[in-house]
KEDO-620816 format. One record per atom (N, C-alpha, C): residue in one letter; x, y negated, z negated. Coordinates in steps of 0.2 Angstrom, whole numbers, padded with zeros to 4 digits, always signed. Atoms other than C-alpha are relative to their C-alpha. Example, Ala and Ser with C-alpha at 12.3 -4.5 7.8 and 13.67 -1.06 7.14 Angstrom:
<rs>
a+0004+0006+0000 a+0062+0022-0039 a+0004-0006+0000 s-0004+0006+0001 s+0068+0005-0036 s-0004-0005-0003 
</rs>
This chain:
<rs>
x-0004+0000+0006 x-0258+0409+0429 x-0003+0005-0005 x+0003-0007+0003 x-0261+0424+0418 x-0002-0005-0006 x+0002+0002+0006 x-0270+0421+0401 x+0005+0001-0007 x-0005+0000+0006 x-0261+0419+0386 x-0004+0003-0007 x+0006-0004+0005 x-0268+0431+0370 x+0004+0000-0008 x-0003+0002+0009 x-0263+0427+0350 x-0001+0008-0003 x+0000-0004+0006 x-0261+0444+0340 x+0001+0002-0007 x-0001+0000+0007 x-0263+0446+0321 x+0001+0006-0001 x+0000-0006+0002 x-0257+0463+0318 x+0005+0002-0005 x-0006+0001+0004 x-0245+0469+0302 x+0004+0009+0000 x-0005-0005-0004 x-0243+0486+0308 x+0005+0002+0005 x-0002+0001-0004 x-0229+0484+0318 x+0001+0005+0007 x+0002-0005-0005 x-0232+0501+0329 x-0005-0005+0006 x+0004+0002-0007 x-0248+0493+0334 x+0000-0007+0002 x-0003+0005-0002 x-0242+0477+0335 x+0005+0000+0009 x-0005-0003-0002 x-0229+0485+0347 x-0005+0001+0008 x+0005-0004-0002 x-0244+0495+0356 x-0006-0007+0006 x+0005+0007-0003 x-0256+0479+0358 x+0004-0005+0007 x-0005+0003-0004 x-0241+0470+0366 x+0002+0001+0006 x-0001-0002-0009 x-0236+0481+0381 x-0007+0002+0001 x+0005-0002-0006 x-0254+0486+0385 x-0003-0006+0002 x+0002+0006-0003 x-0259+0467+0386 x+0005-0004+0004 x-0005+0004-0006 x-0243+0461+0394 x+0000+0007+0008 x+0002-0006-0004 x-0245+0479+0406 x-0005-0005+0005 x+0005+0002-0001 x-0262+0471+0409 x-0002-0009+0005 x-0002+0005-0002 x-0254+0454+0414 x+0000-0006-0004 x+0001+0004+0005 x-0257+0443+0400 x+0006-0001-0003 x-0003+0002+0006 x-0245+0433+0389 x+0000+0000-0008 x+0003-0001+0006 x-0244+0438+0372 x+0004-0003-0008 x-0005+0004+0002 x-0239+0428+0357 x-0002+0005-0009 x+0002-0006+0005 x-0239+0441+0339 x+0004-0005-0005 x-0001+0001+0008 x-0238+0438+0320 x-0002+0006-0002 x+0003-0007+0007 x-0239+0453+0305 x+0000-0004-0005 x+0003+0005+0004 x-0244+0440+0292 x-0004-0006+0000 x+0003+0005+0000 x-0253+0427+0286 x+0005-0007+0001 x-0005+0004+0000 x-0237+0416+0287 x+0002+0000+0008 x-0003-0002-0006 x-0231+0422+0302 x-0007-0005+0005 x+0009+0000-0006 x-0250+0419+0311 x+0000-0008-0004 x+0003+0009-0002 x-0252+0401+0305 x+0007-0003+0003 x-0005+0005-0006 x-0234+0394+0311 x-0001+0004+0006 x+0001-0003-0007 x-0238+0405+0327 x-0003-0005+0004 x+0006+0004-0001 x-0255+0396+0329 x+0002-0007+0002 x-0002+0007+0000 x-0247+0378+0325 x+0003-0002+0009 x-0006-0001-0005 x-0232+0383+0341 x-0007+0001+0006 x+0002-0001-0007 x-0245+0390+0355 x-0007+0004+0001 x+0008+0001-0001 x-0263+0394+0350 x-0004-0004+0005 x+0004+0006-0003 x-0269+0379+0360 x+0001+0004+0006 x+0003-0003-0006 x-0265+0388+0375 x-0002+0007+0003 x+0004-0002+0001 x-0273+0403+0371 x-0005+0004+0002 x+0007-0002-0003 x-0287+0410+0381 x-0005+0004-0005 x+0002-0002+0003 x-0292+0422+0365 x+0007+0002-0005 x-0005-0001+0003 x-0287+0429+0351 x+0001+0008-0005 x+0001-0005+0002 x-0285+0448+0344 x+0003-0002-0009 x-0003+0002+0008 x-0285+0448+0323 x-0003+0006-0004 x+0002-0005+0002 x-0284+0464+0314 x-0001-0004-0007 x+0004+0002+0007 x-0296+0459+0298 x+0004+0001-0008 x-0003-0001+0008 x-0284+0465+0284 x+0006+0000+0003 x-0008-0003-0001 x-0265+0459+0283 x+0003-0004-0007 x-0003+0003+0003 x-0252+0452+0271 x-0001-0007-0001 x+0000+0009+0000 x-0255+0434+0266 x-0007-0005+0001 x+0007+0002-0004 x-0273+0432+0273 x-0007+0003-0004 x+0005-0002+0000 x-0289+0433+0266 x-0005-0001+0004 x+0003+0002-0005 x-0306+0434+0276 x-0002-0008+0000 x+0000+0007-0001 x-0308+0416+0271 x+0005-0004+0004 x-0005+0003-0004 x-0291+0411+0277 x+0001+0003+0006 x+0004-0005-0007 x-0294+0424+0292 x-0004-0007+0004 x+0006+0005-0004 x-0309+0413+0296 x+0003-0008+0002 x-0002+0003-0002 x-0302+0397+0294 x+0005-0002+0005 x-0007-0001-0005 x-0286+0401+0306 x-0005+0001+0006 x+0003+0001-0008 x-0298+0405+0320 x-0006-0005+0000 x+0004+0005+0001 x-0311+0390+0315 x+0006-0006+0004 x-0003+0005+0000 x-0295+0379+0316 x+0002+0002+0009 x-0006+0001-0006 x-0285+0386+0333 x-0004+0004+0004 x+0003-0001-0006 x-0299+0395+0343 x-0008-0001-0001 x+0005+0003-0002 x-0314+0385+0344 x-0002+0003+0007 x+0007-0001-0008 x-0326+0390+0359 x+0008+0004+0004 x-0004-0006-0004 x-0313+0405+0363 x-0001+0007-0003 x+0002-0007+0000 x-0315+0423+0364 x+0005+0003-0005 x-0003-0004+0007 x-0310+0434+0347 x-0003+0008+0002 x+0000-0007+0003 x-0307+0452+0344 x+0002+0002-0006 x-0004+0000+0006 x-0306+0458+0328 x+0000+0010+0000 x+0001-0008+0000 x-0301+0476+0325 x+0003+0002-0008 x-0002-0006+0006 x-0299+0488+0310 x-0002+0005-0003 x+0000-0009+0004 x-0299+0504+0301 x-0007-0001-0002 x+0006+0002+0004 x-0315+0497+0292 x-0005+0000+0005 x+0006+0000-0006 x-0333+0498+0298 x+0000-0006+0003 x+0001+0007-0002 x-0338+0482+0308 x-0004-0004-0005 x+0002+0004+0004 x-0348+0476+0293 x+0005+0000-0007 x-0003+0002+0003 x-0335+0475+0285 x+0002-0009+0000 x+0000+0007-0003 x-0335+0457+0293 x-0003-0005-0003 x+0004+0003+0004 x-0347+0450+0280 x+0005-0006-0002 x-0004+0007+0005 x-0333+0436+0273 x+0000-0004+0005 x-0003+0006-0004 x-0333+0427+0289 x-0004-0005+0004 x+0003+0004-0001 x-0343+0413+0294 x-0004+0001+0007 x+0003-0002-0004 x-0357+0413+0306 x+0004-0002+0006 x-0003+0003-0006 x-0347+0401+0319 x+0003+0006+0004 x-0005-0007-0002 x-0334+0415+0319 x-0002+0005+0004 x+0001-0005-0002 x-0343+0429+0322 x-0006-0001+0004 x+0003+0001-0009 x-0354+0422+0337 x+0002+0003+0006 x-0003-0002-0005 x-0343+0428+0349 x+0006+0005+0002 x-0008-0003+0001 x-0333+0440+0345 x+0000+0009+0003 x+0000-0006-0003 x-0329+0459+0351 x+0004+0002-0010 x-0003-0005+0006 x-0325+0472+0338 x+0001+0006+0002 x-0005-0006-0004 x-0312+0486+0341 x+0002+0006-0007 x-0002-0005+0008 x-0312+0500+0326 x+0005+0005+0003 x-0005-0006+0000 x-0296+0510+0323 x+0000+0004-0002 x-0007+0003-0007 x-0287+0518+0331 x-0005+0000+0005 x+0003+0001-0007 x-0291+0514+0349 x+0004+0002+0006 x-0006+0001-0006 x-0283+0516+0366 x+0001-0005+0002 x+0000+0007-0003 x-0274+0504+0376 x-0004-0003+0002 x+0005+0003-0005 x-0286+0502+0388 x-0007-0002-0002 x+0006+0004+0004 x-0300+0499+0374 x+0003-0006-0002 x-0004+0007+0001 x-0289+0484+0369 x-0002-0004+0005 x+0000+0004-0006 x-0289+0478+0386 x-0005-0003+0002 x+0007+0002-0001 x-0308+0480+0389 x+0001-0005-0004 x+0004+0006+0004 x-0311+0470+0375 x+0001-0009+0000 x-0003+0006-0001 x-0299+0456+0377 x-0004-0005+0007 x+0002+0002-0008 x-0305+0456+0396 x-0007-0004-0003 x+0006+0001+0001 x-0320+0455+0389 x-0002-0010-0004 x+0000+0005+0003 x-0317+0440+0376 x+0004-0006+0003 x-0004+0005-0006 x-0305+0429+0389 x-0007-0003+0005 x+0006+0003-0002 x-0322+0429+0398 x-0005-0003-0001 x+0005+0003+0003 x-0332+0424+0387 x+0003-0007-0003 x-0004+0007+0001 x-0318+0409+0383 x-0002-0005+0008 x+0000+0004-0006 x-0321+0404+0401 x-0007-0003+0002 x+0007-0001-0002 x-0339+0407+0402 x-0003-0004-0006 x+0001+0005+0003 x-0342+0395+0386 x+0002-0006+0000 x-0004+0005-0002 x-0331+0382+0391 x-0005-0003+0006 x+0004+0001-0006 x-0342+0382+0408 x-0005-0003-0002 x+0006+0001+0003 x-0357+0381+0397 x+0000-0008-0003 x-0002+0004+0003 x-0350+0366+0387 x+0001-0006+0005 x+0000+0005-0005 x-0345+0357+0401 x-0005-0003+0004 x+0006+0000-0003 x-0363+0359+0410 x-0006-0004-0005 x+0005+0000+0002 x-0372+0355+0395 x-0001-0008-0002 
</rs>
């Protein structure tokens, strides 16, 4: 069963772009461009989720409520956060959060998307293993 992947994007190009190289890729993918959009998404089919890509700056969302949204629906899963911005832009978001995460600065290719996601699905399964062992 392929994995399933949440995307917070408000640019609807790359929203577009994220969407067929991850479903390309075999993945299910579930997309908001808002802060609005990205929490009822969350509430509907985060849970099953494998990770979750979140471009750092959108409509509705600050990095607090940002952090919160992945505190709240993806616990011990793999995060990608991508944008225009350098990666220390990152500073507002809580240690928890960014223990595990990939960072994807724009613009990217598909296929850098794909890495990282791959990347961050792995690291969902391979925490979950840990968690379960320990």
């Amino acid at each position: 069963m392929p994995s399933s992947i949440f995307v917070l994007e408000d640019e609807q190009g790359i929203l577009n772009l994220a969407r067929l190289a991850l479903e390309d890729a075999g993945y299910k993918v579930y997309g908001a461009g808002n802060g609005k959009e990205a929490r009822a998404a969350c509430q509907l089919y985060c849970e099953e989720c494998s990770a979750g890509v979140f471009d750092i700056e959108v409509p509705g969302m600050t990095a607090a409520t940002l952090d919160a949204l992945v505190q709240a629906h993806f616990p011990q899963k793999g995060i990608v956060f991508m944008s225009g911005y350098p990666e220390d832009y990152l500073g507002g978001f809580s240690a928890e959060t960014l223990q595990w995460y990939e960072f994807l600065k724009k613009p990217f290719f598909p296929q850098d998307l794909v890495g990282a996601v791959q990347r961050a699905v792995s690291r969902t399964f391979n925490r979950g293993n840990l968690a379960r062992n320990a």
